[in-house]
N, C-alpha and C positions, 0 to 999 in steps of 0.2 A: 579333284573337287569332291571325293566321298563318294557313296553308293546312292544311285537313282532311287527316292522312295515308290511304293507300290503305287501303281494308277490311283485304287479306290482311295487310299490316301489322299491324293492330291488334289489341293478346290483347285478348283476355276481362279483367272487374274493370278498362278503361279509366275507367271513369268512376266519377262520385263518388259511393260507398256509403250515405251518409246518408240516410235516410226521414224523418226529423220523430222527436220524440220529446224524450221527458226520460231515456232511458237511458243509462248512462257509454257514449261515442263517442269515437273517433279515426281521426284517418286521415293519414297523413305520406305525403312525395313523399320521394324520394331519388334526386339529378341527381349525375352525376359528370363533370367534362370532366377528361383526362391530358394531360400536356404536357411527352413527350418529351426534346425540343430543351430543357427549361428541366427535366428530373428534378423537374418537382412536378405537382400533383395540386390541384385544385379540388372540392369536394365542396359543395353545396347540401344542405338539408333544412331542409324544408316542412311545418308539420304545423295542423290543426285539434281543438281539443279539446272537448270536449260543446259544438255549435256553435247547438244549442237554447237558451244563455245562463243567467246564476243560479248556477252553479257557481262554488266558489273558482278555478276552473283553467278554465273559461270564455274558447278565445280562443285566435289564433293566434302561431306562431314563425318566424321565418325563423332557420337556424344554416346559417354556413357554416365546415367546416375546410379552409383556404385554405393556400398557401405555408408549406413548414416546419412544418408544423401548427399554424401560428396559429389560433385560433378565437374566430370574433364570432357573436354572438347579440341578436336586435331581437326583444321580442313587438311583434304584434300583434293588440291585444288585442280589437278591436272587432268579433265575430262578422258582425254585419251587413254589414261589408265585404270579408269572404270571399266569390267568389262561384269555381261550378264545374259544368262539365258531365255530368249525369247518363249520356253515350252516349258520352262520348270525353273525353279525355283536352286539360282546357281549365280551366285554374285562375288564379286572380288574387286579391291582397291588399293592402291599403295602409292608411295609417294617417293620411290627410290631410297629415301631415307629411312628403310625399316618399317615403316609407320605399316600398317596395313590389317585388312579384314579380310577373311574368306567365310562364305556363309554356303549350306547346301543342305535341305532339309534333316539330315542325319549328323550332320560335324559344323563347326564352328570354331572358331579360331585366327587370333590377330593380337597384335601390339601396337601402345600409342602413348608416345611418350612427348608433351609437348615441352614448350620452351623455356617454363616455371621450375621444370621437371617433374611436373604429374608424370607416375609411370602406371601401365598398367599388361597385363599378357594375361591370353586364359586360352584355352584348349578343352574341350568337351564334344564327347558322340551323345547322340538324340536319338531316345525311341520314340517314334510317335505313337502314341495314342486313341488321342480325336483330332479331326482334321476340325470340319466345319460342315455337320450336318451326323444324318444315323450311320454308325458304323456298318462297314460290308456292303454300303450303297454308293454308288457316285456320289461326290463330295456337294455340296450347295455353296453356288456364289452368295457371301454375306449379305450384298445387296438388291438380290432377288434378279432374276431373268435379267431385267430392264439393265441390271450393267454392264452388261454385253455392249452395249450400244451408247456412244460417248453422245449423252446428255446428262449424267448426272459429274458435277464437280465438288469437290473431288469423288475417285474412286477408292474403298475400304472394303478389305478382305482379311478376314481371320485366315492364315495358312494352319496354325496348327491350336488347336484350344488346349490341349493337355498332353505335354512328355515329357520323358524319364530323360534328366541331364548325367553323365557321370564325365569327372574327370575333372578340372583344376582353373581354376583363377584367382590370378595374383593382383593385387591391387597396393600399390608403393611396397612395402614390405613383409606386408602380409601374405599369406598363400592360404587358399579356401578350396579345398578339396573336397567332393560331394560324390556320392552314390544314386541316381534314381531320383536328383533333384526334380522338383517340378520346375517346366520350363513351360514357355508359351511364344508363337509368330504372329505379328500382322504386318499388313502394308495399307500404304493409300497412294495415291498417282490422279494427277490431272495438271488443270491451269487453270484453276481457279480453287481458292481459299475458304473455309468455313467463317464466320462471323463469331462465333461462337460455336462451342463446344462443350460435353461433360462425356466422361469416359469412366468405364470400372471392368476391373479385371483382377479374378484371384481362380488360383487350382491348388490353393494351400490352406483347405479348410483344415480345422482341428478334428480329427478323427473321420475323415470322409478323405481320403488319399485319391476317390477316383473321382472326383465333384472339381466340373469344370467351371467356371461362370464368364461369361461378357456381355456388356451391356453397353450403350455407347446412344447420344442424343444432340443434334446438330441443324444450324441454320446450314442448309447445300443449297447450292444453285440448280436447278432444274427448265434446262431448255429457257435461259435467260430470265427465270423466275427465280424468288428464294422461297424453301419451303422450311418447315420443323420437321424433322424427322428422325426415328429411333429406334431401338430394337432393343429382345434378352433372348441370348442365347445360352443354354444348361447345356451341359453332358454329363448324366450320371448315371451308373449300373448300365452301358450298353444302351441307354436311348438318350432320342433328343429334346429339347423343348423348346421349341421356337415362337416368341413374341414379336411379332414384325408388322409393317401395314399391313400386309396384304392377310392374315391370318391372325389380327389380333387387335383390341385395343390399346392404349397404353399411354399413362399419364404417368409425370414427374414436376418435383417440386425439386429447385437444384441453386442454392447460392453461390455467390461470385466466390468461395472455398470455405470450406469446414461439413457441409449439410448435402446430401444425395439420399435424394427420397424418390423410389422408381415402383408404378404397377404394371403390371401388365395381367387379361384375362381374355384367354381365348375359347373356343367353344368347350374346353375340357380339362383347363386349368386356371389359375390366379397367380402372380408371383408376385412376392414383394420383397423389397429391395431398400436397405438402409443404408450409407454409408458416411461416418463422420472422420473428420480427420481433427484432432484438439492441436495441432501445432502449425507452424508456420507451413508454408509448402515451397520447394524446390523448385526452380524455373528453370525450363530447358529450352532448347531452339526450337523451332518451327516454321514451315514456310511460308511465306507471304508474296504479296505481287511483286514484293524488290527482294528476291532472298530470305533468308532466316533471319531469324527474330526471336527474343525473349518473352513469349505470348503465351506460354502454356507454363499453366501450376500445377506441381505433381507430390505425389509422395507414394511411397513403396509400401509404408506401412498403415496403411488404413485400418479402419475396422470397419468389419462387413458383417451386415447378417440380414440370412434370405429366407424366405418362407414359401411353399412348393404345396399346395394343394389343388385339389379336383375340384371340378364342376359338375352334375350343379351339387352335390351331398355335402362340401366345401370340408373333406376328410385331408387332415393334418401327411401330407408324405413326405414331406422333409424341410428340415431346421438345419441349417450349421450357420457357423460364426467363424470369425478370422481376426487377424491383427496384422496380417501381412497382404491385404488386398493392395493393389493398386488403382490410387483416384486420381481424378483429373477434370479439372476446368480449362479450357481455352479462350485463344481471342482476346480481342482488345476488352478490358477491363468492366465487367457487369457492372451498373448502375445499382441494378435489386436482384432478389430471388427471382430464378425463371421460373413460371408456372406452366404449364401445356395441359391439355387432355385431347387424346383425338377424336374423330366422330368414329362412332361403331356402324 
């Protein structure tokens, strides 16, 4: 299963949430490798659903959206052949027939060939980078202390914000071979479903190779309430910048797809956050109270551009732009533009 990453690397919510039980469960991985040199984008997701068995929905997926936003999807349905580390971040699945993923903070690797004959295989070792929070410190849970403790649904964890891919994926006939790609980890887990969602993720700025970003804005369940809740997290040059409730304001403007307009200002900075997408977007699975579902709209290649200045002299520290972000809207189908602002 690969080499154990170093502790200080490692957040919080690494390993696999499940207890035992007959309660509605889930828990998805979400791997990203970019690739530059080739303008596309590889995206992996991994997921297990009530892994206790007897459920119509019973059973796992591998989905990836690969090249031009092709997308293949394999279950894997046989519970028992899910297996995963409860302390760290160590997953694996297969389906006798070949089909299978191995995932472990430093390697990755699996084949899935469904019954259209989508094929696909890749193999790549991971250096990390940034986990989720200041480098050479204990790692931060993405959703503050409070997720320690199951009240909030679902649960969401950045495992790794920014590392170095090398080594090879094949997608039908092609082969993509990479040095130092940018790659990116998250997870979520709970029993219970976001209503809506928006998501942004890119570490393939143009000319900033060490600029991390994620940003992500969602109706959760909280101790049988829904709330709005969001956050921005940077890694760039060796620190961090965290916009989150508890250390920050932070207002967005976000349509049902094309438009991601995010601020955030906290005692000693401002960020701002654009993201448009001009073409159709990619649908992939997602979980819901009956299983997966067609509910999230994606693309690999967004364009993103952020702006990073100080408080209060409001002095310009940093600009990039991209064409290879990842955006995302979820959940059943927006009416209008979402607007928010929170109270400071």
């Amino acid at each position: 299963m690969g080499h154990r990453v170093t502790l200080p690397l490692q957040t919080p919510h690494s390993g696999y949430h499940w207890l035992g039980g007959q309660d509605r469960f889930f828990e998805g991985w979400y791997l990203r490798v970019t690739l530059p040199r080739d303008r596309q984008s590889v995206a992996f997701m991994y997921s297990i659903d009530d892994p206790a068995g007897g459920a119509a929905w019973s059973g796992g997926a591998a989905q990836i959206l690969g090249p031009d936003a092709q997308y293949m999807c394999r279950t894997l349905p046989q519970v028992e052949r899910f297996t995963a580390s409860r302390d760290r971040l160590a997953l694996t699945h297969d389906n006798r027939r070949g089909d299978y993923y191995r995932v472990t903070p430093t390697h990755h690797e699996g084949q899935l060939q469904t019954p259209t004959g989508q094929r696909a295989r890749w193999h790549y070792h991971v250096q990390p980078v940034y986990g989720w929070g200041m480098p050479g410190r204990s790692q931060q849970a993405t959703a503050g202390w409070l997720s320690f403790l199951p009240i909030f649904e679902p649960g969401w964890q950045v495992l790794m914000a920014h590392g170095l891919a090398t080594g090879w994926i094949e997608w039908g006939d092609r082969r993509y071979e990479f040095h130092q790609a940018p790659t990116y980890a998250e997870k979520n887990w709970g029993g219970a479903f976001p209503t809506k969602w928006f998501w942004l993720q890119c570490n393939a700025f143009a000319g900033n190779p060490d600029l991390a970003l994620t940003a992500a804005g969602g109706k959760r369940q909280v101790l049988g309430r829904t709330e709005n809740a969001g956050l921005i997290g940077l890694h760039w040059q060796g620190q961090f910048y965290e916009f989150a409730p508890w250390n920050a304001t932070l207002q967005w403007t976000v349509a049902p797809w094309g438009q991601w307009e995010l601020q955030g200002q906290s005692d000693r900075h401002t960020m701002h956050l654009r993201g448009t997408a001009d073409h159709p977007p990619a649908l992939v699975r997602v979980p819901t109270a009956t299983g997966l579902a067609f509910l999230c709209r994606d693309t690999t290649h967004g364009h993103l551009t952020l702006e990073l200045r100080s408080r209060p002299t409001d002095q310009l520290l940093l600009t990039a732009t991209s064409t290879l972000a990842g955006l995302e809207t979820g959940g059943e189908p927006w009416p209008a533009v979402w607007h928010h602002a929170s109270q400071s």
